[in-house]
ChimeraX commands (.cxc) that place a marker at each C-alpha (Angstrom):
marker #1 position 13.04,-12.32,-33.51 radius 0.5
marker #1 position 12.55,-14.48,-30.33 radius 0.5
marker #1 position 11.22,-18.30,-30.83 radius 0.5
marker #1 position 8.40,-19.34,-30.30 radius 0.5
marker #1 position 9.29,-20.42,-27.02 radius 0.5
marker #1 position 10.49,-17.26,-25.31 radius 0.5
marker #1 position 7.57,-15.25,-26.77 radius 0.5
marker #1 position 5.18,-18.14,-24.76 radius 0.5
marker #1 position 7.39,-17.41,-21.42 radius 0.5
marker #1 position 7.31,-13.36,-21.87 radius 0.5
marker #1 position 3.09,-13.34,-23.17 radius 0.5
marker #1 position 2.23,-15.56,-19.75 radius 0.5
marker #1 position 4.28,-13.54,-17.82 radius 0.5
marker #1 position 2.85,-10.32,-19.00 radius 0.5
marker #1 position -0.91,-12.17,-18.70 radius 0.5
marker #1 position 0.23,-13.10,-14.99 radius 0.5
marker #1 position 1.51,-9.11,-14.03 radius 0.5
marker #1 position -1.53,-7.98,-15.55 radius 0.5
marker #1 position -3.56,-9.87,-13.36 radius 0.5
marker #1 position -1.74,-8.84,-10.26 radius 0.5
marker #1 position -2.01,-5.23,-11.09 radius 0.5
marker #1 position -5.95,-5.75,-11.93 radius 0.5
marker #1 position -6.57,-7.27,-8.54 radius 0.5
marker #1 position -4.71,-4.65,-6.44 radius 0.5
marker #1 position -5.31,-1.42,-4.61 radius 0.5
marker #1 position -2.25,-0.76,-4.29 radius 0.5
marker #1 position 1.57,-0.61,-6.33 radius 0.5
marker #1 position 4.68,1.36,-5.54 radius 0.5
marker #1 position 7.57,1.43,-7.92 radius 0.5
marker #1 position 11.04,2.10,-6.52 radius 0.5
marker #1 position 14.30,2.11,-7.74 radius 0.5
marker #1 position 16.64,-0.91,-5.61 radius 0.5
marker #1 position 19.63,-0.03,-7.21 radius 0.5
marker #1 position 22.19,-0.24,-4.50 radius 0.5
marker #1 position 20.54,-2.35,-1.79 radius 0.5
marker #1 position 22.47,-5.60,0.01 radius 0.5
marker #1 position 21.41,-8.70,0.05 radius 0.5
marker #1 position 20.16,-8.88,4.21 radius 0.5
marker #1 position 18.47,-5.39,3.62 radius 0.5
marker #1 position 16.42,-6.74,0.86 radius 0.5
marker #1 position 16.02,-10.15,2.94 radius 0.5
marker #1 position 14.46,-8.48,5.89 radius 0.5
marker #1 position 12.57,-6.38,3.38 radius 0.5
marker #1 position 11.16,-9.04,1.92 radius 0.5
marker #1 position 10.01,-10.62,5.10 radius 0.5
marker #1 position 8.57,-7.62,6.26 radius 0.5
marker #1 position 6.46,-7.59,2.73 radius 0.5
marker #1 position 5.38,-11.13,3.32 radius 0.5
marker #1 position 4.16,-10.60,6.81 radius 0.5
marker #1 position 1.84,-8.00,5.53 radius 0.5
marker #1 position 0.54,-9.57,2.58 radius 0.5
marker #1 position 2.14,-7.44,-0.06 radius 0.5
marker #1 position 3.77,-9.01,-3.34 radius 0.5
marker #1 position 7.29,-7.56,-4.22 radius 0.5
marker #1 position 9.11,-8.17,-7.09 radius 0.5
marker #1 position 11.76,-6.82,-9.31 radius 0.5
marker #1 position 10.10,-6.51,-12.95 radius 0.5
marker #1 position 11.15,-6.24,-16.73 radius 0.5
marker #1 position 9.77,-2.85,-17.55 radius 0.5
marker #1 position 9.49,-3.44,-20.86 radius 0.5
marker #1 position 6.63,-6.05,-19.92 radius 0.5
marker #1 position 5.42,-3.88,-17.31 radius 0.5
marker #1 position 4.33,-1.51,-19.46 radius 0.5
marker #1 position 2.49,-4.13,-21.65 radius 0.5
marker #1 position 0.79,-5.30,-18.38 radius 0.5
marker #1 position -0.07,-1.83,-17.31 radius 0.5
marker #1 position -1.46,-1.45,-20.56 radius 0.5
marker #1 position -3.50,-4.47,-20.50 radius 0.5
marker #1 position -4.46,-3.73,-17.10 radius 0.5
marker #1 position -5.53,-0.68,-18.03 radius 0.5
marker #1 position -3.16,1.82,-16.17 radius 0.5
marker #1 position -2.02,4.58,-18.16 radius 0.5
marker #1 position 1.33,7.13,-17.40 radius 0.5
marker #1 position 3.85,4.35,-16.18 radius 0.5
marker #1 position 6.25,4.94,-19.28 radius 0.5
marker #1 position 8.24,7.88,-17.00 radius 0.5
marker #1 position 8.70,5.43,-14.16 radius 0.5
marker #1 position 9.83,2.28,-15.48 radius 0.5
marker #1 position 13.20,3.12,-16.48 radius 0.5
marker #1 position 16.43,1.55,-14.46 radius 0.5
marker #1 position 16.33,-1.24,-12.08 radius 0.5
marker #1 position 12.66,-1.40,-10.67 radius 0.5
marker #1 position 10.76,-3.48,-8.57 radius 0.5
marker #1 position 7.31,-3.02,-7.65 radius 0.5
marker #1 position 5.22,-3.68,-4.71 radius 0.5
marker #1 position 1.39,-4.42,-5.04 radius 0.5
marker #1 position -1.07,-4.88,-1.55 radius 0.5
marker #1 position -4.66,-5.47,-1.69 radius 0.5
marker #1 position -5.18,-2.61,0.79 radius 0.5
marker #1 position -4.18,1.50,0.00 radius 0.5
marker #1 position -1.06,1.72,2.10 radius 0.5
marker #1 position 0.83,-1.50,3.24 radius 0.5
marker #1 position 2.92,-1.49,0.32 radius 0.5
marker #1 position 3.55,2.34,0.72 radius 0.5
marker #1 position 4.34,2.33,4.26 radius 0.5
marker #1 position 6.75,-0.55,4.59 radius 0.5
marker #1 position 8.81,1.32,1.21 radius 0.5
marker #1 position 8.27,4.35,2.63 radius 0.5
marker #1 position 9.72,3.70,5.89 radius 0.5
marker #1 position 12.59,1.52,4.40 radius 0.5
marker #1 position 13.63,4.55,2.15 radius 0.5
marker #1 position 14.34,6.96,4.91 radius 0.5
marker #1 position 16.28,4.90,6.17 radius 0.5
marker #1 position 18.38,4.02,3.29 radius 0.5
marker #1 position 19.16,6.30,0.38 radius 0.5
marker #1 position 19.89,4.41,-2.11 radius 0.5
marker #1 position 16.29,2.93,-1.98 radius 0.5
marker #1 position 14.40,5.56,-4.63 radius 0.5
marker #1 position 10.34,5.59,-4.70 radius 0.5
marker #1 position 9.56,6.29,-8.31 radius 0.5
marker #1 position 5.95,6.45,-8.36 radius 0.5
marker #1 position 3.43,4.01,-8.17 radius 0.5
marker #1 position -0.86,3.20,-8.64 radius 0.5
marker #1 position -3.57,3.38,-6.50 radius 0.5
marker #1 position -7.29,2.11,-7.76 radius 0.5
marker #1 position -5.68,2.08,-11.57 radius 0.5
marker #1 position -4.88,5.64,-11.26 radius 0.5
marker #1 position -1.46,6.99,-11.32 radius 0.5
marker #1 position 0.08,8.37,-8.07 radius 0.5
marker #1 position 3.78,10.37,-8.07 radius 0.5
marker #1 position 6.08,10.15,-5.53 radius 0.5
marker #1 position 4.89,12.55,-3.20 radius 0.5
marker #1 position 1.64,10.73,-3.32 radius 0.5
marker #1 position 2.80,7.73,-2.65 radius 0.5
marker #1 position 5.07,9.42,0.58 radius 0.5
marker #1 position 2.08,10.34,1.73 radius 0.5
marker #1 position 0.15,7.09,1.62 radius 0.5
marker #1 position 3.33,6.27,3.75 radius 0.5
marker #1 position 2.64,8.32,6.09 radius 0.5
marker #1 position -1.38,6.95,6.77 radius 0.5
marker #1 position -2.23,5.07,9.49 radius 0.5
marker #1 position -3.24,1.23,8.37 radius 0.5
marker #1 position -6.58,-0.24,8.80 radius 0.5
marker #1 position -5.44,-1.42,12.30 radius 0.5
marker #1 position -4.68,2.09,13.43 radius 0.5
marker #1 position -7.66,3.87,12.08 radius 0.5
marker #1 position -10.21,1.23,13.76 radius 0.5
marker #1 position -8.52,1.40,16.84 radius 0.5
marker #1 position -9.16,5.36,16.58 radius 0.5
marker #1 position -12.80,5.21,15.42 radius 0.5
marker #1 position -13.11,2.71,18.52 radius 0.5
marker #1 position -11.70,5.48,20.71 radius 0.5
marker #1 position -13.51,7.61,19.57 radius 0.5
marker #1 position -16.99,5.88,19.70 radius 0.5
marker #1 position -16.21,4.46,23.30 radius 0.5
marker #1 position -15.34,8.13,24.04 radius 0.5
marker #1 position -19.19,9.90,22.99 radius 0.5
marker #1 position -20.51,6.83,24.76 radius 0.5
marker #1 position -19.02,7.10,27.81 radius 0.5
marker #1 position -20.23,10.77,27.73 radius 0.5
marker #1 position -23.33,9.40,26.88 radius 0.5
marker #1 position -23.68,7.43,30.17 radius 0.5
marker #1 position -22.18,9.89,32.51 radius 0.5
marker #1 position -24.89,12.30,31.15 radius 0.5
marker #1 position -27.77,9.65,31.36 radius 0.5
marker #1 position -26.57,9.22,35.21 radius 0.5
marker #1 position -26.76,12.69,36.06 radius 0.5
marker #1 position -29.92,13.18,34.75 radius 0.5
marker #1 position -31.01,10.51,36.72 radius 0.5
marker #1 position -29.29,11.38,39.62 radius 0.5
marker #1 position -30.89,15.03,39.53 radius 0.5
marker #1 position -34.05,13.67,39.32 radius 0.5
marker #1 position -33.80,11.10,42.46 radius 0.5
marker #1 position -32.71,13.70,44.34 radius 0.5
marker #1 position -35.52,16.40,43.68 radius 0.5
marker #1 position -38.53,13.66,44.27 radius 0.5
marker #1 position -39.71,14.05,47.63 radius 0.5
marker #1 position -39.66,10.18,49.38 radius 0.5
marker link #1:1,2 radius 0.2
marker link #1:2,3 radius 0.2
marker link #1:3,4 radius 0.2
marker link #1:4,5 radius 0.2
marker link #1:5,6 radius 0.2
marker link #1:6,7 radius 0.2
marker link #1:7,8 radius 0.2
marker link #1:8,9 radius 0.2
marker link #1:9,10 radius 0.2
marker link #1:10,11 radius 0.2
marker link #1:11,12 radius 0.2
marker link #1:12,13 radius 0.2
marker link #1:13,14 radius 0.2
marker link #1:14,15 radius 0.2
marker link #1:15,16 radius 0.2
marker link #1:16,17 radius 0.2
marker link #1:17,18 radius 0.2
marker link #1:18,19 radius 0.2
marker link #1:19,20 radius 0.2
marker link #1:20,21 radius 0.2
marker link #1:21,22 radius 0.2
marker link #1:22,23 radius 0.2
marker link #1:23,24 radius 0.2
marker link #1:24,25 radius 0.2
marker link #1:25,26 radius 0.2
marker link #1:26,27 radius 0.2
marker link #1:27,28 radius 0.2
marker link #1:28,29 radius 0.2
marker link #1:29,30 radius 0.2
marker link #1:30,31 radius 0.2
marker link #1:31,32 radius 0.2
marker link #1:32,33 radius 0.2
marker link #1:33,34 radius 0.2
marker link #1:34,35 radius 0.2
marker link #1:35,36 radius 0.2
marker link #1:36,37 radius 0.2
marker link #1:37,38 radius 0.2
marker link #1:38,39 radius 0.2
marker link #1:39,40 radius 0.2
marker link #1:40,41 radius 0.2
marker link #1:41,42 radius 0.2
marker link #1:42,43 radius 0.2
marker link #1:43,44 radius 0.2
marker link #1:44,45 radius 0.2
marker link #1:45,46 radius 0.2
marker link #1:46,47 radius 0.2
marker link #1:47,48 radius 0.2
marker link #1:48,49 radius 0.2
marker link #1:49,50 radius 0.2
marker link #1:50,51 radius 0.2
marker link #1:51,52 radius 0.2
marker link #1:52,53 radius 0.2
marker link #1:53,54 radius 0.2
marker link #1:54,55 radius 0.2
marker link #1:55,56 radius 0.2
marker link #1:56,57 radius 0.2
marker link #1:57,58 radius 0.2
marker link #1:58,59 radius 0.2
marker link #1:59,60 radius 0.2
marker link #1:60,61 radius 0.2
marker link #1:61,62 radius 0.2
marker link #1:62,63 radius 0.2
marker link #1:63,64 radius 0.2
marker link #1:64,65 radius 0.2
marker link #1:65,66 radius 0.2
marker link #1:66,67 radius 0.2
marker link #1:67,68 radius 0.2
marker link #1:68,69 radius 0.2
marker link #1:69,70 radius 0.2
marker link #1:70,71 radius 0.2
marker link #1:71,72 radius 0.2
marker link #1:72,73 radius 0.2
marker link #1:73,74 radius 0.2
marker link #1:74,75 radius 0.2
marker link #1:75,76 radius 0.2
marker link #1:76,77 radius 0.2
marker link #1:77,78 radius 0.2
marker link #1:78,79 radius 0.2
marker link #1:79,80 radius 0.2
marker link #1:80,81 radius 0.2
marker link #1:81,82 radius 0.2
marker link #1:82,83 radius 0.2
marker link #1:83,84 radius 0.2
marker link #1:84,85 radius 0.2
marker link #1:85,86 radius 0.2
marker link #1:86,87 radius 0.2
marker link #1:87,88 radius 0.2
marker link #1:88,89 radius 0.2
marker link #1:89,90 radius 0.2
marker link #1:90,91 radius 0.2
marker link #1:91,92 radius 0.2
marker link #1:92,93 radius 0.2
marker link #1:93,94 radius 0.2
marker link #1:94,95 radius 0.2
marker link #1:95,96 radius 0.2
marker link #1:96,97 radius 0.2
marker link #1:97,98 radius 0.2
marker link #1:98,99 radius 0.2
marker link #1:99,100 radius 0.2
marker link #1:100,101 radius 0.2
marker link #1:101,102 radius 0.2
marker link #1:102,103 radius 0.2
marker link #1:103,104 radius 0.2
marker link #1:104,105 radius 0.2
marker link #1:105,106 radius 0.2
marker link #1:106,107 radius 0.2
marker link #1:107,108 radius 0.2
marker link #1:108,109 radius 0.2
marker link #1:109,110 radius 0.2
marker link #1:110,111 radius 0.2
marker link #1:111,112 radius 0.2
marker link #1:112,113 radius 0.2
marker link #1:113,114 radius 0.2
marker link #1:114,115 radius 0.2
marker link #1:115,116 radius 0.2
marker link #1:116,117 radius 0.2
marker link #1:117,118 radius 0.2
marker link #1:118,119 radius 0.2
marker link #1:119,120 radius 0.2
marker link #1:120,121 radius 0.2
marker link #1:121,122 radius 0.2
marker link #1:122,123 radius 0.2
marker link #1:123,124 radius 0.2
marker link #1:124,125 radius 0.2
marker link #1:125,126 radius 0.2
marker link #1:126,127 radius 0.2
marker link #1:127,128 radius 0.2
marker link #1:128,129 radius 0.2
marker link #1:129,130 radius 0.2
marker link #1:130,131 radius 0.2
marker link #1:131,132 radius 0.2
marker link #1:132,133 radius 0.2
marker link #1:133,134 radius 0.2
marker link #1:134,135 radius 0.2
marker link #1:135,136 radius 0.2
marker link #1:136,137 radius 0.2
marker link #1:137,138 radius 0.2
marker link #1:138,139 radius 0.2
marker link #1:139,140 radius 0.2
marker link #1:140,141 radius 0.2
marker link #1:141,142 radius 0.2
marker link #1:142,143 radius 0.2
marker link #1:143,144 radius 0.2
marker link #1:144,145 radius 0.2
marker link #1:145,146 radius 0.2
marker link #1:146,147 radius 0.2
marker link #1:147,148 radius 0.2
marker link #1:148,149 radius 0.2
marker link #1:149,150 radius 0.2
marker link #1:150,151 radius 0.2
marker link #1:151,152 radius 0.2
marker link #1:152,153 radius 0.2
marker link #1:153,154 radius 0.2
marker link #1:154,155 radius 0.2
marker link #1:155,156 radius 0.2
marker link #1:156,157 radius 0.2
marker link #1:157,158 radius 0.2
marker link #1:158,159 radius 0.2
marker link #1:159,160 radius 0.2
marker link #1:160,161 radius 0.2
marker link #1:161,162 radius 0.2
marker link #1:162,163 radius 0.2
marker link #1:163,164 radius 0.2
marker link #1:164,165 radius 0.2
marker link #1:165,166 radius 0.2
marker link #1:166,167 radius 0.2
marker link #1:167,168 radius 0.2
view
């Protein structure tokens, strides 16, 4: 039986994970089993840089948090070493695993969450493969400035046609 003490540290810890998973879009799972310590350096960086939390996690107290969270399935993923990834958007977190684990194969995606909802691994590959919020604006914008320029070159000829067949 833990004291009194230890069951404090593990029951705020739990309170804390459930919180994090509550408030995002987002979580990956992966297995890190294998990874140095400058890969997981520059991983970390590139995490921080885009606003995603990354930790390695106690799955035992994952699986309360999921739980309490209210995310349902987790039990076949956290098994092993596992760290977890959360982002407040749908595929930061995804893409920066996704592109670090072709790259490295000892770097294993085991599953993850999206809007409390379990996602496997193929899911979550392709979330990777999305474009980011960035991406997609600057296509919509494209797109938009695209019909409008239409627009206008229309507009002109129409009023160029009509110029030219009113007698002056």
């Amino acid at each position: 039986m833990p004291s009194k003490q230890v069951l404090e540290a593990k029951q705020q810890v739990v309170a804390q994970l459930s919180e994090q998973l509550k408030n995002a879009t987002t979580g990956v799972f992966v297995d890190y089993s294998g990874i140095n310590v400058a890969d997981d350096t520059a991983l970390r960086k590139k995490f921080r840089e885009a606003g995603v939390q990354y930790g390695v996690v106690k799955n035992t107290l994952t699986r309360f948090a999921a739980k309490e969270a209210g995310i349902d399935g987790l039990d076949d993923i956290l098994n092993g070493t596992t760290a977890l990834a959360v982002s407040a958007d749908h595929v930061s977190a995804a893409k920066i695993i996704g592109e670090y684990a072709e790259k490295n194969d000892n770097f294993k995606i085991k599953g993850g969450f999206m809007e409390g909802k379990v996602i496997s691994v193929a899911e979550v590959e392709k979330l990777s493969k999305m474009p980011d919020k960035e991406q997609l604006l600057c296509m919509l914008l494209y797109a938009l400035n695209g019909n409008i320029s239409g627009l206008a070159r229309a507009l002109q000829a129409v009023a160029d046609s009509k110029s030219e067949s009113t007698p002056a």
